[in-house]
Every structure is written in structure tokens, then in C-alpha cells.
C-alpha positions as CSV (number, residue, x, y, z in Angstrom):
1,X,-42.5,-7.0,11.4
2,X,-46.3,-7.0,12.6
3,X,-47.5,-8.7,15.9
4,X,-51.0,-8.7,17.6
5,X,-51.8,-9.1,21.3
6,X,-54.5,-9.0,23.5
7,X,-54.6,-8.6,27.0
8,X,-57.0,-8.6,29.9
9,X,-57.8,-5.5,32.5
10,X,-57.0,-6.7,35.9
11,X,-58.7,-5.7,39.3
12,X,-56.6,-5.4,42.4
13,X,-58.1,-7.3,45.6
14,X,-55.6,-5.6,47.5
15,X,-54.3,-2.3,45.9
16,X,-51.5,-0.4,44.2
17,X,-51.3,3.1,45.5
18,X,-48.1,5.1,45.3
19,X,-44.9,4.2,44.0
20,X,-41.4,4.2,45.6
21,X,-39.6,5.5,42.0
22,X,-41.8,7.1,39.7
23,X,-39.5,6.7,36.5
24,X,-39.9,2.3,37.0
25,X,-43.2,2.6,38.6
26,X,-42.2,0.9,41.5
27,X,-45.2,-0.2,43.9
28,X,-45.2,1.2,47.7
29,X,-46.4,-2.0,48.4
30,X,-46.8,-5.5,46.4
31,X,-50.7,-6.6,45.4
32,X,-53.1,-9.5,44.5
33,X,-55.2,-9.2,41.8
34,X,-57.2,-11.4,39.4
35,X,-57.5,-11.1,35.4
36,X,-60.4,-10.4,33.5
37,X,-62.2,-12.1,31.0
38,X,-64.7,-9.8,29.6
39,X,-62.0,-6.6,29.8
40,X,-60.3,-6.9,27.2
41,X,-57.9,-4.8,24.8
42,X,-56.3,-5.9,21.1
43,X,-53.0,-4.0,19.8
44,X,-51.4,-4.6,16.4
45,X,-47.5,-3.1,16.0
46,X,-45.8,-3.3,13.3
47,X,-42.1,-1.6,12.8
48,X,-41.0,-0.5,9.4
49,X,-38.8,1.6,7.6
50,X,-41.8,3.0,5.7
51,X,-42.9,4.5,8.6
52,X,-41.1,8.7,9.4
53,X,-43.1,8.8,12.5
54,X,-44.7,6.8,15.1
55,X,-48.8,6.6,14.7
56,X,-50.6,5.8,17.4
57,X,-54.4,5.0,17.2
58,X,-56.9,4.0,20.1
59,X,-60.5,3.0,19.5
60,X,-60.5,4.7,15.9
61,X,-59.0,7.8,17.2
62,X,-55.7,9.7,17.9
63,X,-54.0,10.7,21.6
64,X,-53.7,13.6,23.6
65,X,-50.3,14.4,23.5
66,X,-49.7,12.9,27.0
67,X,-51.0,10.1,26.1
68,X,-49.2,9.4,23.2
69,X,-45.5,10.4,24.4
70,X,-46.5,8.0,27.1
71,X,-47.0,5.0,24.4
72,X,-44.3,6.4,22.2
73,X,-42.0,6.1,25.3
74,X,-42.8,2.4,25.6
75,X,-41.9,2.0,22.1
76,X,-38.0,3.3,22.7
77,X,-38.0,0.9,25.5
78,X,-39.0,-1.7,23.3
79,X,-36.4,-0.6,20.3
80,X,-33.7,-0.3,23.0
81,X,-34.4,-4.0,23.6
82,X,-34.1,-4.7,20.7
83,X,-31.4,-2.7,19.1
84,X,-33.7,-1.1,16.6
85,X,-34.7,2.4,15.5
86,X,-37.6,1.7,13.6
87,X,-40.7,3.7,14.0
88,X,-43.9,2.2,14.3
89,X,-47.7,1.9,13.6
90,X,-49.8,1.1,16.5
91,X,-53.9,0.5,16.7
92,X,-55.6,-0.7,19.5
93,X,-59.2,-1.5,20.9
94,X,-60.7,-1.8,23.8
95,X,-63.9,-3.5,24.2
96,X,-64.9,-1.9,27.2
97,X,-65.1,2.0,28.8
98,X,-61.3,3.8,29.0
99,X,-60.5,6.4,31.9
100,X,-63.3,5.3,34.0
101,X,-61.2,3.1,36.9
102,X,-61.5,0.0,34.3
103,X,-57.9,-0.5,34.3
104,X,-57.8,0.1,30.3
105,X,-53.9,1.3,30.9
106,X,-53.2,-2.0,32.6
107,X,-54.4,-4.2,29.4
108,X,-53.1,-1.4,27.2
109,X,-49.6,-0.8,28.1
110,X,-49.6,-5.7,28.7
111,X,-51.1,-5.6,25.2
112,X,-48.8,-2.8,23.6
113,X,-45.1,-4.9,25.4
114,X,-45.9,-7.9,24.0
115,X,-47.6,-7.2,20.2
116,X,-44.1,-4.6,20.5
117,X,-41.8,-7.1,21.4
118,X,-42.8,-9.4,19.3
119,X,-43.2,-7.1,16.2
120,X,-39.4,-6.3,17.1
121,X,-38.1,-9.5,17.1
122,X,-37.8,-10.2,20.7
123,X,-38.8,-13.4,22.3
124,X,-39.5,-12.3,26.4
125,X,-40.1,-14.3,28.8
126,X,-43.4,-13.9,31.2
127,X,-41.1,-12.2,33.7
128,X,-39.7,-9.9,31.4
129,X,-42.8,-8.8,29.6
130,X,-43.9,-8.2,33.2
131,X,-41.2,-6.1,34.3
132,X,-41.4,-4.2,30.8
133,X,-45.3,-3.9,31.1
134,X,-44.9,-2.3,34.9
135,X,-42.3,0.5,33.5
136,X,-45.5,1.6,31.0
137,X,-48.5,1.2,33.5
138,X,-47.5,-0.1,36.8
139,X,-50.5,-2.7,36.8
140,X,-50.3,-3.8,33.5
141,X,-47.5,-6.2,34.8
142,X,-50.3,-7.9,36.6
143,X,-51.9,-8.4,33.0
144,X,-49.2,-10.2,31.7
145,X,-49.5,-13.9,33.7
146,X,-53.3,-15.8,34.1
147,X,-55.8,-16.0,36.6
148,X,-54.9,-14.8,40.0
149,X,-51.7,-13.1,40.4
150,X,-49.1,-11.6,42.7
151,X,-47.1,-8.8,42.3
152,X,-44.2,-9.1,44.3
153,X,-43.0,-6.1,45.9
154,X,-39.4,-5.7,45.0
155,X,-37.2,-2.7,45.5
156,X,-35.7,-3.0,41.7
157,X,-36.7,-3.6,38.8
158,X,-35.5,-6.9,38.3
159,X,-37.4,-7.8,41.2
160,X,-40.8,-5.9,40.9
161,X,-42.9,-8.6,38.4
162,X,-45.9,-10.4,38.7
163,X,-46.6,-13.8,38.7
164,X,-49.6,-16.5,38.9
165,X,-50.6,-17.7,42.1
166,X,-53.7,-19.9,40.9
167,X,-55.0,-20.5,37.6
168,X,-58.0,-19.4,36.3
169,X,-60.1,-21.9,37.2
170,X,-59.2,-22.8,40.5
171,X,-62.3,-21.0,41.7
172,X,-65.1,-19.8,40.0
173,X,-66.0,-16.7,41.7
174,X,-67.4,-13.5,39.3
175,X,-66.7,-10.0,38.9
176,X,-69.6,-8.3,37.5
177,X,-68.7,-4.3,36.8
178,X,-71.3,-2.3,36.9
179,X,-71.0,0.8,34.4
180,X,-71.9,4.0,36.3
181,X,-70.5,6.9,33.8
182,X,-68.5,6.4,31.0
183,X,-66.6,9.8,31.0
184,X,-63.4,10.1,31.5
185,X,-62.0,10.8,34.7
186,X,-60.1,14.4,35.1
187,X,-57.5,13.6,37.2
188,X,-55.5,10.0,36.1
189,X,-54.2,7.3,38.1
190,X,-50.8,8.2,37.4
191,X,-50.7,12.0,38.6
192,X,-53.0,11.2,41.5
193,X,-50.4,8.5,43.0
194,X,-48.0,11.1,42.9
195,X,-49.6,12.7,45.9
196,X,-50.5,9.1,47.8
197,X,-47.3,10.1,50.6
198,X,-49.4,13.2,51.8
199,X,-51.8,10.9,53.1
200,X,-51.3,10.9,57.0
201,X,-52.6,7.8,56.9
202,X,-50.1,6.0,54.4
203,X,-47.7,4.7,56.6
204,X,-49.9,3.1,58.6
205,X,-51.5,1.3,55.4
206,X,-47.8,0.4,54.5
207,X,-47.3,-1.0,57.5
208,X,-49.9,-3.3,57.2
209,X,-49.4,-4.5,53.4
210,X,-47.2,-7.5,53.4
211,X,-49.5,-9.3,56.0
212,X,-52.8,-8.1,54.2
213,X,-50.9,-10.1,51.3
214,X,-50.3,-13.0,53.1
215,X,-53.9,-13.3,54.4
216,X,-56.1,-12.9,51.6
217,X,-53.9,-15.3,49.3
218,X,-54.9,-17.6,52.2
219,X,-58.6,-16.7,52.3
220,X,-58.7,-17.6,47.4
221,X,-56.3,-20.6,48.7
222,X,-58.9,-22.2,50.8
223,X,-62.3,-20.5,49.2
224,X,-63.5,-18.7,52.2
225,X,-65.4,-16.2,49.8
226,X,-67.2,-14.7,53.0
227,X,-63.9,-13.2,54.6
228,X,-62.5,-12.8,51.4
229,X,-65.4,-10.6,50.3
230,X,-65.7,-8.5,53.5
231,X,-61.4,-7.7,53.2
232,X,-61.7,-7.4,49.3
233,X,-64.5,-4.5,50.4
234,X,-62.7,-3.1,53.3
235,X,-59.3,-2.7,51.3
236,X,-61.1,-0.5,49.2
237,X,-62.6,1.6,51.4
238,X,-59.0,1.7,52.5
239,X,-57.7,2.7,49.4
240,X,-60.0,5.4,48.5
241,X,-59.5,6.8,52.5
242,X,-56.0,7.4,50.8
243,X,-57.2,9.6,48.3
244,X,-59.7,11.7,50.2
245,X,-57.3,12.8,52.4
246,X,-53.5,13.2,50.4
247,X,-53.5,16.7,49.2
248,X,-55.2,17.7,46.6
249,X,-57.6,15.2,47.4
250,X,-59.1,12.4,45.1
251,X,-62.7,11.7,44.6
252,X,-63.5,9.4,42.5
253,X,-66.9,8.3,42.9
254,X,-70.3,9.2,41.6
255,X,-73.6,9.4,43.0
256,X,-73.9,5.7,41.5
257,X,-70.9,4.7,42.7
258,X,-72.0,5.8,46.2
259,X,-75.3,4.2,45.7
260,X,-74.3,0.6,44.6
261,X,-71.9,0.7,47.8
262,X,-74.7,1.3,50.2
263,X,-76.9,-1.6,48.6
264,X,-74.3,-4.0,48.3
265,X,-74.4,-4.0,52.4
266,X,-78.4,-4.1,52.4
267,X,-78.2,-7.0,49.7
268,X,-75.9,-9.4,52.2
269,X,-78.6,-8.6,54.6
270,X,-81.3,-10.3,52.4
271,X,-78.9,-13.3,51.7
272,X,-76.9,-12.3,48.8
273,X,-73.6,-12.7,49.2
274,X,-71.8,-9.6,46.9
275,X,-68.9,-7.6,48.1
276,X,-68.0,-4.6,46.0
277,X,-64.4,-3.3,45.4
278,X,-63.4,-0.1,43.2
279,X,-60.3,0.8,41.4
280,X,-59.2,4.3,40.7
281,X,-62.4,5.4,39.2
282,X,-66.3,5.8,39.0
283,X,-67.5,2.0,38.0
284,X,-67.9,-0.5,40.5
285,X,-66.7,-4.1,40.2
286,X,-69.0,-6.4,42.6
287,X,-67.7,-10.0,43.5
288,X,-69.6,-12.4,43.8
289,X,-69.7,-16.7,43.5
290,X,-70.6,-17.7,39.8
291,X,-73.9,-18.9,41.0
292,X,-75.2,-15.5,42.3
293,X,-74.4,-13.8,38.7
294,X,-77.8,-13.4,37.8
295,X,-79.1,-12.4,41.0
296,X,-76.7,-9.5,40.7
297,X,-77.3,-9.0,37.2
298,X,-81.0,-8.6,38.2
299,X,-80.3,-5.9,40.9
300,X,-77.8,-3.9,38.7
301,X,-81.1,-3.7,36.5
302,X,-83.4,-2.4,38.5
303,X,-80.9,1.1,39.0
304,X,-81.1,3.6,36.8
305,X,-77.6,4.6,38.1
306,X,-76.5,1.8,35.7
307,X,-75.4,2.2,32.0
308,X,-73.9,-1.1,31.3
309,X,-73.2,-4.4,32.9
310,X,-70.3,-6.6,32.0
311,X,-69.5,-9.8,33.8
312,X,-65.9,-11.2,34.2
313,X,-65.0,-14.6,35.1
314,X,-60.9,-15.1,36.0
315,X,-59.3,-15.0,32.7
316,X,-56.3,-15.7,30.6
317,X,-53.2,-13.0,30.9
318,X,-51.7,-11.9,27.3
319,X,-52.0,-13.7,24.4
320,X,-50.7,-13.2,20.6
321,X,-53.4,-13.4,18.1
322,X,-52.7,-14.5,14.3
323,X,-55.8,-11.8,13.2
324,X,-54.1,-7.9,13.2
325,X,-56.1,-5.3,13.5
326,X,-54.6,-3.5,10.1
327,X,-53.4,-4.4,6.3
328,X,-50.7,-3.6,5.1
């Protein structure tokens, strides 16, 4: 059986960052986060006996071998599910940059569970695919459910899922990512969290989590984009205070990176209201209402720091599609 799926990357307003088991990549603390519409990846699987080996193909090219035991790992799960041994072909595409702090492994691994599941005859439920999306890339169970999302920070994995807290369009607010690099960053997300406890200043972030929560589903509940923006900002400061000092430290950023950060500050000044935020990587997402888009578009343009600009409304979570990606 063949299905396709697509799925959106996801950006955290308040952030993932170490894990309390590392084989169900379960979350030190639980996160909000919104999906996006203009990062996007498609994945065809199809299971067949014709098949000796699995063959695994990403943007017209094979896997380090990391990489690929990774997917080919998520592919047991998926047959254990299912009662199958099967192997499988698998293609995907990403329309946007991978390994740059894009969250291509969240829409990835929420793309790969469902086009797998499906392919194998499984009908899951949003929960499920959620918890079976987390146990591939923790954050691609927030790319499983719509809009802006929740995941709840359970200590099993029955209990560690995502879920929508608004729709899509409850507000229209923008996330406009501004391409710094495209290379691939040396260090992943998944080793680095490894090392997020030797922060000394975890526990106190953990500590203050669950309210954090609380307080900015408040601030998208009642549209208060000014304190949402200036928490959104701060969080990720936070985040990345985390990885400059757990051992071996984390950087990140870029001169651009560094660069967009500083002006987003002088930009408020001059009455545009733009908050950045930054995942595990070098490009910048920068937040804004859907009215400023092109104000912010215009700035991006004038730095020659900046490769590419893509803009993201909140989007739809995972999808099948009836158009695969291979014959055959």
C-alpha cells in the first residue's frame, strides 16, 4: 500500500529543550507552538514485498547513515503497529532549507507517521499519530494537530501528545523567517539536548515552565500581541542562555542571526511592532500582525545578511494527499 502526507514545520513560542527519557523523547517541560503554512514537507511510503531493503530518499538525495537508521527506526515502529514486516520506499521534500533551526525533522518525522501509517493499513487517531510522531522527532508531535497547539507535558507516553488550542484562524498574526545561511548546522538538535541538564541554569527554567504555559496561552487567547511578542522574544533568549552555557556549549547563531536580533529592538522603537524568536538554529523567525508583513518584508530586504524570505501564516497540521511523489 502507498500513502502521501504533508505536514507543516512548527515554531515553538515557548520551547522544547531537554528530554526526561531519551528513547520516547519525553519533553522536560510541555510547549506552545503554532503551525506553519509556508514550511512545508511531502512524504510518499509505500510497503511492498518487492521491496529487500528499505530506501529512503530526501530532496532527491540519500541519508547519512544516522539519519537514515533514524527514519528506518520509525518505520519498525510503524510495522510493529501494524503487524507487518514489509520493507518500504520512502521520498520526501521539503520546500524549504533542512538543518538550519527550520524544524524540517518536526514536519518530517509528522509527515513520514502518517503517509507510514496509512500506507500500512492503520487508521490513528490525532492523538496517536501525535504520540507516534514525538517518539521520531520530539516536535513533530506538535505538527500533527492545526493552528496553535499545546503539548502537554506528560510523564509517559500515553500522556505526552499535542493538541490544538485555537484554530488557525483565530488570529491572524505572521511569522516571516528570515533565511540567514542555508548550511547545515554541525551539531543537531537531538545530540545537543542531550547536554541541556548541565546547564546551571535549567532548573530554574523548569521551574518556571508550567506557568510560562499558562500565561502566554492567555496573552493568543485575548490577542495582546504586545506582551505576547516581548515573552515570545524573551523565551528565546532564554532558550539559547541554555545552550551557551550546558557543556559543550551551543552556538547557534550567525553574524545575521545576531544582527536581525539587535534591529528587531531598534525597529519597535520606530513603531514597528516585530518580535523575533529562534529555534535550534541560524534563521530567524520574526512575528509580527498580518498587517506589518510587508513592512518587515521591506526591512529583511534591505540586509544583505538575508538569503531568502518566506512568510508563514498559522497553518493546517498533517494532511494526506491523493498526488504521491513516485510511480509505481
Amino acid at each position: 500500500m502507498k500513502a502521501t502526507a504533508i505536514a507543516p514545520s512548527n515554531i515553538a513560542f515557548t520551547k522544547y529543550w531537554g528530554r526526561k527519557d531519551e528513547i520516547l523523547r519525553l519533553p522536560a517541560n510541555g510547549s506552545i507552538s503554532m503551525c506553519l503554512s509556508d514550511l512545508l514537507t511531502t512524504t510518499t511510503v509505500e510497503f511492498s514485498p518487492d521491496y529487500k531493503q528499505d530506501e529512503v530518499t530526501i530532496n532527491g538525495g540519500g541519508l547519512e547513515e544516522d539519519e537514515a537508521q533514524r527514519v528506518i527506526k520509525h518505520l519498525d515502529r510503524v510495522r510493529s503497529l501494524a503487524g507487518i514486516d514489509t520493507r518500504a520506499k520512502v521520498v520526501s521534500e521539503n520546500n524549504f532549507p533542512s538543518g538550519t533551526g527550520l524544524s524540517s525533522s518536526a514536519s518530517g518525522f509528522a509527515a513520514l507517521t502518517f503517509a507510514a501509517s496509512k500506507a500500512a493499513g492503520l487508521d490513528l487517531s490525532e492523538k496517536e499519530l501525535s504520540i507516534l510522531a514525538r517518539q521520531g522527532s520530539g516536535s513533530a508531535c506538535r505538527s500533527i494537530p492545526s493552528g496553535f497547539v499545546e503539548w502537554l507535558d506528560g510523564d509517559s507516553s500515553e500522556t505526552s501528545y499535542s493538541v490544538q488550542i485555537f484554530p488557525p484562524n483565530y488570529w491572524k498574526i505572521a511569522d516571516v523567517v528570515a533565511v540567514v545561511s542555508t548550511d547545515k548546522k554541525e551539531v543537531s538538535t537531538s545530540v545537543g539536548q542531550q547536554s541541556a541538564q548541565s546547564s546551571p541554569f535549567m532548573e530554574v527554567r523548569l521551574s518556571n515552565m508550567r506557568e510560562k504555559n499558562e500565561r502566554i496561552k492567555k496573552l493568543i487567547a485575548d490577542k495582546n500581541f504586545e506582551e505576547f511578542g516581548e515573552l515570545v522574544e524573551a523565551e528565546a533568549l532564554e532558550l539559547h542562555s541554555i545552550m551557551l552555557t550546558q557543556r559543550p556549549a551551543l552556538i547557534y547563531w550567525t553574524p545575521g542571526t545576531l544582527t536581525i536580533m539587535k534591529l528587531c529592538g531598534r525597529w519597535r522603537a520606530e513603531g514597528l511592532e516585530v518580535y523575533f524568536t529562534i529555534n535550534t538554529g541560524q534563521d530567524i523567525h520574526l512575528i509580527c500582525e498580518a498587517e506589518n508583513i510587508d513592512k518587515v518584508k521591506g526591512k529583511l530586504k534591505e540586509l544583505e545578511e538575508v538569503k531568502d524570505i518566506i512568510v508563514n501564516f498559522p497553518g493546517e497540521g498533517t494532511r494526506l494527499l491523493k498526488n504521491h511523489l513516485f510511480n509505481g
